[in-house]
C-alpha positions in Angstrom: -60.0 56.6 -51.3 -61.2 57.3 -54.6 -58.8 58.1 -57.5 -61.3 59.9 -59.2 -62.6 62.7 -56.4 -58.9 63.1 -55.6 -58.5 64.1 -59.5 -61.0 66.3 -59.4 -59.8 68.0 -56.8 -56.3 67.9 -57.9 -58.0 69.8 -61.3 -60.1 72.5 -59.8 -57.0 73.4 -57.7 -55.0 73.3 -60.9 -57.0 76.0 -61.9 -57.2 78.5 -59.1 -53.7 78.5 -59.4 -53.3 79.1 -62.8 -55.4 82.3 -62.5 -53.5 83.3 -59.8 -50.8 85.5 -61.3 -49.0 86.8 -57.5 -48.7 83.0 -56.7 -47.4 81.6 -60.2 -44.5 84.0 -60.0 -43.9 83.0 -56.6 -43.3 79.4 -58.0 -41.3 80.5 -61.1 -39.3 83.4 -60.2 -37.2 81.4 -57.1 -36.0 78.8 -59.6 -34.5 81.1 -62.0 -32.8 83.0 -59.0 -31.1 79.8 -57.4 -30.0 78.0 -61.0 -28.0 81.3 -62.0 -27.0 82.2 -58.1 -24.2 79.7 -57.9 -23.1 80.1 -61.3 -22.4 84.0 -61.2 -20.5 83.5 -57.8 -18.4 81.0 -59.2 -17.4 83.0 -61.9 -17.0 86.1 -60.0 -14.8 84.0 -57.5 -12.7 82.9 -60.3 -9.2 84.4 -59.9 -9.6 84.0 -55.8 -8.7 81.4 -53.4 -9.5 80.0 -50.2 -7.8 81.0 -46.6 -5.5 78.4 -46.0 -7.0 77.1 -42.9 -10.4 76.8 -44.8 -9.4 75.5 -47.1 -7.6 73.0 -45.2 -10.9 72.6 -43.4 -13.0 72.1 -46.8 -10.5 69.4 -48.2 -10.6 67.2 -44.8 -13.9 66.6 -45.1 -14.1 66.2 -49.1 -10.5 64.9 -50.0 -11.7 63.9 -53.1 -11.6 67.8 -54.2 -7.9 67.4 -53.6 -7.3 67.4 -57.1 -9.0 70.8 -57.6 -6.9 73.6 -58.6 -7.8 76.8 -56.6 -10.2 78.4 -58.5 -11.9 75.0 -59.0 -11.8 74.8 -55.1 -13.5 78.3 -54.4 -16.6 77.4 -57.0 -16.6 73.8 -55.9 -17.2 75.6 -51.8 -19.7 78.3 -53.4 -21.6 75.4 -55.3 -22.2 73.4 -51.9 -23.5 76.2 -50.0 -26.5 77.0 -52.4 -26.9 73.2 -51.8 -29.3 74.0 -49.1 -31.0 76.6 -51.5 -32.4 74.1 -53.9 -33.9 72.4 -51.1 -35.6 75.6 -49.8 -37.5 75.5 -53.2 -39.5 72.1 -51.7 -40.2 74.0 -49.0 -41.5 77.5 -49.6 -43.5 76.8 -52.6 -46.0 74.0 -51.0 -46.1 75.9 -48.4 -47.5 78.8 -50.3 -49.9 76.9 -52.1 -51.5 74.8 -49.6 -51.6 78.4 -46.9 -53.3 80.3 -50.3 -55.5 77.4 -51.3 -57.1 76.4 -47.5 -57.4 79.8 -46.7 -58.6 80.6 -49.9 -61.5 78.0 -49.6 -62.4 80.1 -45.8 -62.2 83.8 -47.3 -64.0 82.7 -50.0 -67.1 80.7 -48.4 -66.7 77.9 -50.5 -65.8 75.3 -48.1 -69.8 74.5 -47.3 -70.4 74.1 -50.6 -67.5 71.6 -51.3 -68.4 69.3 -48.4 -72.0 69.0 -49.3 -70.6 67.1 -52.1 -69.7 63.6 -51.3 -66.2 64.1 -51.5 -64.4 62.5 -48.4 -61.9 64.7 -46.3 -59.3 62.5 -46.5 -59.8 62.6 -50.4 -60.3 66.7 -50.5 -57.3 66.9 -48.1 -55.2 64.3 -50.2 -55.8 66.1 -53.5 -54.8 69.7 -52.0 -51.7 67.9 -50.7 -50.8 66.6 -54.1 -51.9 69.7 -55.7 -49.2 72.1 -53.5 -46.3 69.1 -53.5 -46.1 68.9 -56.8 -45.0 72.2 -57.8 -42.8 72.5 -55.2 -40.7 68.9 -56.0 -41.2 69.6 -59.5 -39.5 73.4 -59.2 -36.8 71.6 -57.2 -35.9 68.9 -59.6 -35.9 70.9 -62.6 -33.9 74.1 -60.9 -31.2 71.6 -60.1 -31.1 69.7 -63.5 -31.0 73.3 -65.2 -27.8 74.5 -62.4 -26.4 70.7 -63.0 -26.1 71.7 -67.2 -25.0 75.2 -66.8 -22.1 73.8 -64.5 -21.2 70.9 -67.0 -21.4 73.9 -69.8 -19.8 76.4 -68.1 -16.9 74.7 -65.9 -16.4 70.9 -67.5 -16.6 67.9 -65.9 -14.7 68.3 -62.9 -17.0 70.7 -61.6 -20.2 68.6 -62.7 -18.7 65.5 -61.4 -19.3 67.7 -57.7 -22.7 68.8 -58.8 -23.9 65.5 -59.7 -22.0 63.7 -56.8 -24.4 61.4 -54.0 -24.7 64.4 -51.5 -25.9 66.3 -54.0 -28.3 63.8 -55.8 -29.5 62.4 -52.3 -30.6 66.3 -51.5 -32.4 66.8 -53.9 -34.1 63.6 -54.8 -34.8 62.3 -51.5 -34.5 64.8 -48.9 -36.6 67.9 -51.3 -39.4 66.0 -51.7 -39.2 65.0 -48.1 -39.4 68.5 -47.3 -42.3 69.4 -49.8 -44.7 66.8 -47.8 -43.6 68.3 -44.4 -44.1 71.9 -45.8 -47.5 70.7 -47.1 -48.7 69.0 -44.0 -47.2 72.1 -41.8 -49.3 74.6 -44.4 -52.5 72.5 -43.9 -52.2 72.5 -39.6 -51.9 76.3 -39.6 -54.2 77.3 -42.4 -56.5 75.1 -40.0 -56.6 77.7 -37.5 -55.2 81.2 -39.5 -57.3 83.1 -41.6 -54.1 85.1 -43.2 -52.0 83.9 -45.6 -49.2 85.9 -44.8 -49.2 85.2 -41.4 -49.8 81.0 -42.2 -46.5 81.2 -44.7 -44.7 83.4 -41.7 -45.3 80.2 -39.3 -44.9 77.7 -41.6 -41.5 79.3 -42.4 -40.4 77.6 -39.6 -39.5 74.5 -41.6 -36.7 76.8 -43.2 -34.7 77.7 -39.5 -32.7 74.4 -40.3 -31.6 74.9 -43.8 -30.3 78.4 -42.6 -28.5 76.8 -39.7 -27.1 73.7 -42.1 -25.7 76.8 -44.5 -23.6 78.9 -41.9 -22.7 76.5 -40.7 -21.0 74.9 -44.1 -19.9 78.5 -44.4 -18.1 78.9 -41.6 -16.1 75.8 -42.8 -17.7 73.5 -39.8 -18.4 70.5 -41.9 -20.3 70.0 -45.0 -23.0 67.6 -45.4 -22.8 64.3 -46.9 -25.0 61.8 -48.9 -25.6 59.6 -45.6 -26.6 62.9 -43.6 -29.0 64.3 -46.0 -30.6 60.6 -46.2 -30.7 60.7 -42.5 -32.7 64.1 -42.3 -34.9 62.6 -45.2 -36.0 59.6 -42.8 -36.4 62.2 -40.1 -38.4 64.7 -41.7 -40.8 62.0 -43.5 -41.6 60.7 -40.0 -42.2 64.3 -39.2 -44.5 64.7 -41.9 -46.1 61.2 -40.7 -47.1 62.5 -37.4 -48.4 65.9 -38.8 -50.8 63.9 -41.4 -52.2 62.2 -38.2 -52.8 65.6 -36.4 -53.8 67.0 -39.4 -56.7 64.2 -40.1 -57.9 65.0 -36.2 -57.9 68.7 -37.0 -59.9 68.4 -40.3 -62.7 66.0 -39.2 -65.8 66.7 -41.0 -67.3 68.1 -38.3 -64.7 69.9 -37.2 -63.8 71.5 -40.2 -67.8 72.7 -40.7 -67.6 74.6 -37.2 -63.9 76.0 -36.9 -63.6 77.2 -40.6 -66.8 79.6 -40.1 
């Protein structure tokens, strides 16, 4: 594969996405939404405490809140359910990327033009990959870092010592980026064979079933997740994303992309 195709590719999506104004604030308005999210709960949970037999529930499986006093308890609960919300971030914003810019390149016309260059798939496919990851892992990383320094501002370091605690940095740094490559490599396999955008991002929002069921359940007091389990669905969802990047190479065959994307 050659660095420098894959850069230009990487460059010329750049671009289309920068003059697309519907899809930049669908990338920048999420992030704002889910950094001040938790923090206004918490505050307006402050004077509030947890039912006895949640909280009882909460504490067995993280005794080392213990120490918390019972508004400290009620933000430390709120803060772990938009847990799962910073990971959505990896996987709606890919998604909407790489559905826009494959589809894009069919409603357009421009995909004949592209391949008579002598640009490989594999490298035109690799750079829209990067191209729609990026923002999405990059949005996910720097909405938590922002939440993680309101919290530390806002509540002190008892709070940020939960915010910044292994299940929390094992989310986001191992198991959002997973995501992002799995919400790529879903986004590519529909916009394969969908000539809507909307409906490619209403399939691809598959990916996001999961994190729903992960936060009712942490809601209802059920469990919450820990650094082993997010690593877990990291391993499982990278070997997700494995499988679909072999599919997705069969689907997007030279040939086959010349004839099916007509």
């Amino acid at each position: 594969m050659r660095v420098a195709w894959v850069a230009a590719v990487l460059e010329r999506e750049a671009a289309e996405l920068l003059r697309n104004r519907l899809l930049l604030l669908s990338i920048l308005v999420p992030p704002l939404v889910i950094v001040v999210g938790p923090v206004v709960l918490g505050k307006l949970a402050a004077g509030h405490a947890l039912q006895a037999a949640l909280a009882a529930s909460v504490l067995a499986e993280r005794p080392e809140w213990a120490s918390l006093n019972p508004e400290g308890l009620v933000a430390a609960y709120s803060f772990q359910q938009f847990l799962i919300f910073f990971l959505m971030l990896p996987a709606f914003i890919p998604l909407s990327i790489a559905t826009f810019s494959i589809i894009g390149e069919k409603q357009s016309r421009t995909l004949e033009a592209v391949l008579a260059t002598p640009i490989r798939t594999a490298e035109l496919l690799a750079g829209k990959a990067i191209a729609a990851a990026a923002p999405g892992i990059a949005g996910g990383l720097i909405a938590y870092l922002a939440f993680a320094g309101l919290v530390r501002a806002l509540y002190g370091p008892a709070l940020f010592a939960i915010v910044s605690a292994p299940d929390w940095l094992a989310a986001t740094f191992l198991l959002g980026p997973a995501i992002a490559l799995l919400s790529v490599v879903l986004g590519i396999l529909i916009s394969s064979r969908a000539n809507d955008p909307r409906t490619a991002q209403q399939v691809g929002a598959v990916i996001v079933v999961p994190l729903v069921a992960v936060v009712i359940a942490q809601a209802a007091g059920r469990f919450l997740v820990d650094a082993t389990g997010y690593g877990l669905a990291a391993v499982g969802v990278l070997v997700l994303a494995a499988v679909g990047l072999r599919a997705g190479s069969w689907l997007f065959a030279r040939e086959a992309i010349l004839t099916r994307w007509r």
